[in-house]
One Martini backbone bead per residue (centre of mass of N, CA, C, O) as a GRO file, in nm:
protein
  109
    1UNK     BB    1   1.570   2.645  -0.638
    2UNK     BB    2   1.443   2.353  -0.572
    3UNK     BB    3   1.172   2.459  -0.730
    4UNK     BB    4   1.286   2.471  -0.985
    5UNK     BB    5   1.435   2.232  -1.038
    6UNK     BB    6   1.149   2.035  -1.008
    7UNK     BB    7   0.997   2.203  -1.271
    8UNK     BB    8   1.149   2.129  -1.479
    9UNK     BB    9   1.202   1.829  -1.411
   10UNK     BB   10   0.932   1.683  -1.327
   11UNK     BB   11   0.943   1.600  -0.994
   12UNK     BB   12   0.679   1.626  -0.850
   13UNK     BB   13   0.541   1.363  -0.886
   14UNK     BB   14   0.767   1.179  -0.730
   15UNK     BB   15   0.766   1.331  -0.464
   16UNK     BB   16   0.467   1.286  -0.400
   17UNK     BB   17   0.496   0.970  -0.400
   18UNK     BB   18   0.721   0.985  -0.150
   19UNK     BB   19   0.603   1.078   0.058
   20UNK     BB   20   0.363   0.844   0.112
   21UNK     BB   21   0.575   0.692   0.212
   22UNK     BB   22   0.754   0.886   0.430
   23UNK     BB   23   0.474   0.996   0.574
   24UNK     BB   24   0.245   0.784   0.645
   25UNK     BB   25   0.194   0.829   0.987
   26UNK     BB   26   0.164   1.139   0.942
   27UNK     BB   27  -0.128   1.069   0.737
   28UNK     BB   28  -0.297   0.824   0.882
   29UNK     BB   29  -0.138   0.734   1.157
   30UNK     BB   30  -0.068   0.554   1.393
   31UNK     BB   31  -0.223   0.301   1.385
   32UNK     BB   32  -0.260   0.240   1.080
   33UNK     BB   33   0.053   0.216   1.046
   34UNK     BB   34   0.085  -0.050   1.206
   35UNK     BB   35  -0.118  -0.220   1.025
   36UNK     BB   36  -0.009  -0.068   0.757
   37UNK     BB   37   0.158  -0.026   0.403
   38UNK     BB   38   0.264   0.081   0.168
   39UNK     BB   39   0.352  -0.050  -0.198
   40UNK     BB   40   0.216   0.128  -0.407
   41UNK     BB   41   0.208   0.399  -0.676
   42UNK     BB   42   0.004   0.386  -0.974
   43UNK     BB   43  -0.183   0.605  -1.118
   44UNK     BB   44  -0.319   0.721  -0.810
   45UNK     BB   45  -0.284   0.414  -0.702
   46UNK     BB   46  -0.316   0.294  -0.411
   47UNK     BB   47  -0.108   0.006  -0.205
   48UNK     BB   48  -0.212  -0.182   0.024
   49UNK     BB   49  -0.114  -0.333   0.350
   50UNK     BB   50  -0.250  -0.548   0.563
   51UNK     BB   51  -0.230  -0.785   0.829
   52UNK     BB   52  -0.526  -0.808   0.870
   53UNK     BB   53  -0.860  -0.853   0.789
   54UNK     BB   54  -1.001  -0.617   0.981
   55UNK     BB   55  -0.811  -0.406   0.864
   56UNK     BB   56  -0.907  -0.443   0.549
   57UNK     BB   57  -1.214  -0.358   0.631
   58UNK     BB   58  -1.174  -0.143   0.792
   59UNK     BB   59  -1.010   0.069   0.544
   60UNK     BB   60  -1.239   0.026   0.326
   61UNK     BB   61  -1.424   0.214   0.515
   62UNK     BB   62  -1.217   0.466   0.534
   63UNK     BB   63  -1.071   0.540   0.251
   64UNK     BB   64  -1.182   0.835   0.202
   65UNK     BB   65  -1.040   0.969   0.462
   66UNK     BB   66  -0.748   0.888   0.337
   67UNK     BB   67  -0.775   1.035   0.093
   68UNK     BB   68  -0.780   1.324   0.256
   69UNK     BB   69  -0.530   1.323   0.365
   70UNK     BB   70  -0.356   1.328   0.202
   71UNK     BB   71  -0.424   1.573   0.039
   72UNK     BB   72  -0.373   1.765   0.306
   73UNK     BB   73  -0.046   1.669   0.320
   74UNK     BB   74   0.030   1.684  -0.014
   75UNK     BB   75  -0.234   1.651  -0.227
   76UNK     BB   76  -0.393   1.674  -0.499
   77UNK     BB   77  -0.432   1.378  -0.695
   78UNK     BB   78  -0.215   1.147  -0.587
   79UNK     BB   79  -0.475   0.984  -0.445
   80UNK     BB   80  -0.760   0.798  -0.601
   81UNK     BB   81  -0.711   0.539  -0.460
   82UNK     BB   82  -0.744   0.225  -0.305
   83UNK     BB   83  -0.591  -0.057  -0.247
   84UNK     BB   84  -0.684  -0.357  -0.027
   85UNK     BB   85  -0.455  -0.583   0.131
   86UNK     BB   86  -0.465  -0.860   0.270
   87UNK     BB   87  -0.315  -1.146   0.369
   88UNK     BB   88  -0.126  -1.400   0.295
   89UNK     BB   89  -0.118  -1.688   0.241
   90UNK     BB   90   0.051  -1.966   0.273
   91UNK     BB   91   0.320  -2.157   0.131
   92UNK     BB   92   0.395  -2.522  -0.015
   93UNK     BB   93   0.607  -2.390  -0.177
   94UNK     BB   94   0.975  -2.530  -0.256
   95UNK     BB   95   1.081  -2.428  -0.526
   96UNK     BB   96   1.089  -2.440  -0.863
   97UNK     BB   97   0.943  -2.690  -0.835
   98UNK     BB   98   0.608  -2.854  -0.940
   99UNK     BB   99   0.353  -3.087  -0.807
  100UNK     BB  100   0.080  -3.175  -0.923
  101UNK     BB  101  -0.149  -3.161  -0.635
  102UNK     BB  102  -0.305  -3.154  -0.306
  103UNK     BB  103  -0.038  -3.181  -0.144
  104UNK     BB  104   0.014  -3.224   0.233
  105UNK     BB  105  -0.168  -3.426   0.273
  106UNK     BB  106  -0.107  -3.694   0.125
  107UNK     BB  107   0.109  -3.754   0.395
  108UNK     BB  108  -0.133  -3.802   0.614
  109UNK     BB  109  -0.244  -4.116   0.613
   0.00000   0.00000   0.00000
């Protein structure tokens, strides 16, 4: 019932979208899962985020091996992409408004 259900309704797709999120650390494993973690999957393209450079170049090397686990445990077609970001630098805006300049350098001395 509930296959028939998904089929009517278009929702396989909607379905193996949340998979990838719900299943991360199954489908990619505990390590990679522990440094990465799945940010959007948008028309193919799945976006990660890295905690560090390292992990992001990692990941960016095994690439194809991502792709072929997702695709084995949840289906192919799901996920034809991934793009990889790693960490991003702090911001030293705070607040809604902002005066270029410098920034904090500009204060010390």
């Amino acid at each position: 019932m509930l296959e028939r259900l998904t089929r009517e309704r278009k929702w396989r797709a909607h379905l193996a979208n949340g998979s990838v999120f719900g299943e991360w650390a199954q489908l990619v494993g505990a390590e990679v899962a522990e440094h990465a973690q799945p940010v959007a999957l948008k028309n193919g393209e799945l976006t990660v985020q890295a905690d560090s450079t390292a992990w992001a170049t990692q990941l960016r090397l095994l690439q194809g091996q991502l792709i072929n686990k997702i695709a084995a445990g949840i289906g192919p077609g799901v996920v034809k992409r991934i793009k990889i970001n790693g960490p991003t630098r702090p911001s030293w805006r705070h607040g809604p408004r902002h005066i270029a300049g410098r920034g904090p350098r500009d204060t010390y001395g």
